[in-house]
C-alpha positions in Angstrom: 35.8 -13.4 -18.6 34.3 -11.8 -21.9 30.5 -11.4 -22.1 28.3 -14.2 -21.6 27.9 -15.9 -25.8 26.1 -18.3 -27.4 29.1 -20.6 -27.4 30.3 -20.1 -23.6 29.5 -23.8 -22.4 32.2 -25.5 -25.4 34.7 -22.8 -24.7 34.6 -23.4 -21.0 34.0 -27.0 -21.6 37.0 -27.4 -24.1 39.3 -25.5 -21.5 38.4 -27.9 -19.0 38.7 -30.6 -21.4 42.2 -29.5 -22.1 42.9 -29.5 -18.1 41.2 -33.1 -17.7 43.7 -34.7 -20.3 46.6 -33.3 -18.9 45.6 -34.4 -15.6 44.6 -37.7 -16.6 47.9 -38.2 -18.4 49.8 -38.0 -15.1 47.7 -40.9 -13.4 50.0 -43.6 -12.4 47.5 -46.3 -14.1 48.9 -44.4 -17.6 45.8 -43.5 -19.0 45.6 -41.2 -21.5 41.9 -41.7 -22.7 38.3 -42.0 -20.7 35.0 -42.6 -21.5 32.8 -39.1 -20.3 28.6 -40.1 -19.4 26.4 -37.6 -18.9 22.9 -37.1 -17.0 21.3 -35.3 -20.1 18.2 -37.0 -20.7 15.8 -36.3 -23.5 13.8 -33.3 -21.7 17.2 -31.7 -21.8 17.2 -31.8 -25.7 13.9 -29.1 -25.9 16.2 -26.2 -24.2 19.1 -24.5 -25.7 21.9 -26.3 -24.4 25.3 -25.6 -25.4 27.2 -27.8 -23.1 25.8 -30.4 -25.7 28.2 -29.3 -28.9 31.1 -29.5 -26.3 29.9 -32.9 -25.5 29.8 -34.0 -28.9 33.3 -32.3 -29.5 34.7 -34.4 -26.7 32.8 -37.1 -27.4 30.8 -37.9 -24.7 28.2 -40.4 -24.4 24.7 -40.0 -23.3 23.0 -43.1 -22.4 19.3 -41.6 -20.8 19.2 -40.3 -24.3 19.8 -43.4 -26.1 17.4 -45.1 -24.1 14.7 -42.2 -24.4 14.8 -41.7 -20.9 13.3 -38.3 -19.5 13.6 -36.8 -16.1 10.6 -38.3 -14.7 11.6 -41.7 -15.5 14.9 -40.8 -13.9 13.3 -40.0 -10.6 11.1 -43.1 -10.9 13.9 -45.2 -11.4 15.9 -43.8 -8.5 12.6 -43.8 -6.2 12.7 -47.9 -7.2 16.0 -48.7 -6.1 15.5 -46.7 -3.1 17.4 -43.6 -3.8 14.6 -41.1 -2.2 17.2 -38.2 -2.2 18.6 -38.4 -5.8 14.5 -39.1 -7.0 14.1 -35.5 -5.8 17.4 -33.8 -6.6 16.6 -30.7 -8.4 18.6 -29.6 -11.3 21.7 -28.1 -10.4 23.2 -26.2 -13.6 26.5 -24.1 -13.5 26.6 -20.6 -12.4 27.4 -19.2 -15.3 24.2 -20.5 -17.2 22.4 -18.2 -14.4 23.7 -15.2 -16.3 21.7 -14.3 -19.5 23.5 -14.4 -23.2 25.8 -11.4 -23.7 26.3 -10.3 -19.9 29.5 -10.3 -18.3 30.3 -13.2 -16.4 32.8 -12.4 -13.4 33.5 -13.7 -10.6 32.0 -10.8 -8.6 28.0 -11.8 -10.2 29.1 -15.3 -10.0 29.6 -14.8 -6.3 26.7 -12.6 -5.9 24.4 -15.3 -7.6 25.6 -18.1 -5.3 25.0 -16.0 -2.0 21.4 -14.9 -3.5 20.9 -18.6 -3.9 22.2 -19.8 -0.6 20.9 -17.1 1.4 17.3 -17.7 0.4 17.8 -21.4 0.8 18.7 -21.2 4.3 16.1 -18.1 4.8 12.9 -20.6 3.0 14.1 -23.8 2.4 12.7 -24.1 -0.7 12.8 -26.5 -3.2 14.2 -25.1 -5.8 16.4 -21.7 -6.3 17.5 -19.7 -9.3 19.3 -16.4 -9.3 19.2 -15.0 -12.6 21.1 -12.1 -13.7 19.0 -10.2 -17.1 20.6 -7.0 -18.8 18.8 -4.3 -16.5 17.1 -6.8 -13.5 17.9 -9.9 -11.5 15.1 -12.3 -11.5 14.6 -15.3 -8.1 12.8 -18.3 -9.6 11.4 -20.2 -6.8 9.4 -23.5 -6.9 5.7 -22.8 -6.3 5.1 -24.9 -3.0 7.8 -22.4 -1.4 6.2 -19.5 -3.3 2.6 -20.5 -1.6 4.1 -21.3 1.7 5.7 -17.3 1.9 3.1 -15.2 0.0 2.6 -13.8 2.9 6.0 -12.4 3.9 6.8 -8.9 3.0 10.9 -9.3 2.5 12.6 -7.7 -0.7 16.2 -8.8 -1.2 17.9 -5.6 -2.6 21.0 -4.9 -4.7 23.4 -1.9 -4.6 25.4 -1.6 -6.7 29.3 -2.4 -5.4 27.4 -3.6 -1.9 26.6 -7.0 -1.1 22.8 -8.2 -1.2 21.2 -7.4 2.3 18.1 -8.5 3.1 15.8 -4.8 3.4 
């Protein structure tokens, strides 16, 4: 795959698109045409998203935005109708958005990104995980209970380049 650009989220979106639509064509039901609804709610609308202009493009509806629903009243609503573990789902975005604007995104980093991720979940259990690949660094945002709960802990998770990520 090219370089990580502004527009990566409608190409990959519009391929997809493409695939849906020929798969949905082939049900035995005989439709042709769905109706998409997405989880974007209005806190999504102060980041740069560019899934959002391949949702438009494919017209896709958003209903927590209609409403003016954020994420907190997301989580409250879930809490109320019992729903505990979606209340405190974090954020799960695509791999690729781990991968800053104008990188390469392969499926070598894409892999290496999901074992960073995984590993550390299993090594901390935190609550939240992001591996993020920069031009000349990779950065690990963790949540800050799991941050204060492992201050103490002296583990650096290395990279060499064409090796896989050991723990040093």
């Amino acid at each position: 795959m090219p370089a990580s650009s502004m527009t990566r989220c409608i190409s990959l979106t519009l391929l997809t698109d493409a695939f849906t639509a020929s798969a949905i064509s082939t049900l035995p039901f005989g439709h042709t045409e769905a109706t998409v609804l997405s989880g974007t709610n209005t806190d999504d609308l102060g980041d740069y998203r560019p899934g959002l202009k391949a949702a438009e493009a494919a017209s896709v509806i958003h209903p927590y935005i209609e409403a003016l629903i954020d994420k907190a009243t997301i989580r409250s609503i879930a809490s109320n109708l019992g729903l505990n573990d979606l209340a405190e789902l974090p954020a799960s975005p695509c791999l690729s958005s781990r991968v800053e604007t104008g990188n390469p995104i392969n499926a070598r980093w894409l892999g290496v990104i999901e074992k960073v991720e995984k590993d550390l979940a299993l090594e901390l259990s935190p609550g939240t995980v992001r591996c993020l690949l920069r031009e000349d660094q990779v950065v690990v945002e963790l949540d800050s209970a799991t941050l204060r709960n492992h201050n103490d802990r002296e583990e650096v998770f290395a990279f060499h380049d064409g090796d896989e990520p050991c723990w040093v």
